[in-house]
N, C-alpha and C positions, 0 to 999 in steps of 0.2 A: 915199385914200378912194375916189379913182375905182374902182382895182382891185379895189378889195373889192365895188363897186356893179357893177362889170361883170361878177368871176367871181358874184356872187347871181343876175343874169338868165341865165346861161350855163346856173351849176346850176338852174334853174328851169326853162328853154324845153327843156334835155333833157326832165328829168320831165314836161313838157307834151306833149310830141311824140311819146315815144318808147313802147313797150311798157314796163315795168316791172323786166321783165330786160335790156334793153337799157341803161334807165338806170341800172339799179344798175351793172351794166359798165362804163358809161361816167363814170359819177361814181368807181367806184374809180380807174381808171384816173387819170384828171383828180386825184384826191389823191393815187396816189401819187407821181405826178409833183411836185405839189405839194413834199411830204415829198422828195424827193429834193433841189428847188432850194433848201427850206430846207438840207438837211443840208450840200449843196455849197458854201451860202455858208456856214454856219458852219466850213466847213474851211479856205476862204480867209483868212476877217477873224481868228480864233483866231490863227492866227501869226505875222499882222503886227502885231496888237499884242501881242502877246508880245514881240518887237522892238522897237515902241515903248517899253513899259514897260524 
């Protein structure tokens, strides 16, 4: 829950601070990274339990 309260001010003090194409820039960026560590961890835990099972 913390993480989810800390990435909400992150995304927020961008869009406060920043020009408006900067934060769109920067907010993509910041998700697609996001979407990448989900996709990474779903490639890890996917096999091991597969194994398990």
């Amino acid at each position: 829950m913390n993480f989810l309260r800390l990435l909400n001010k992150i995304f927020w003090s961008i869009w406060k601070d920043c020009t408006p194409l900067q934060a769109a820039l920067l907010t993509s960026i910041m998700l697609i990274i996001i979407l990448v560590l989900i996709f990474s961890l779903v490639q890890v835990i996917v096999p091991f339990t597969y194994i398990a099972i």
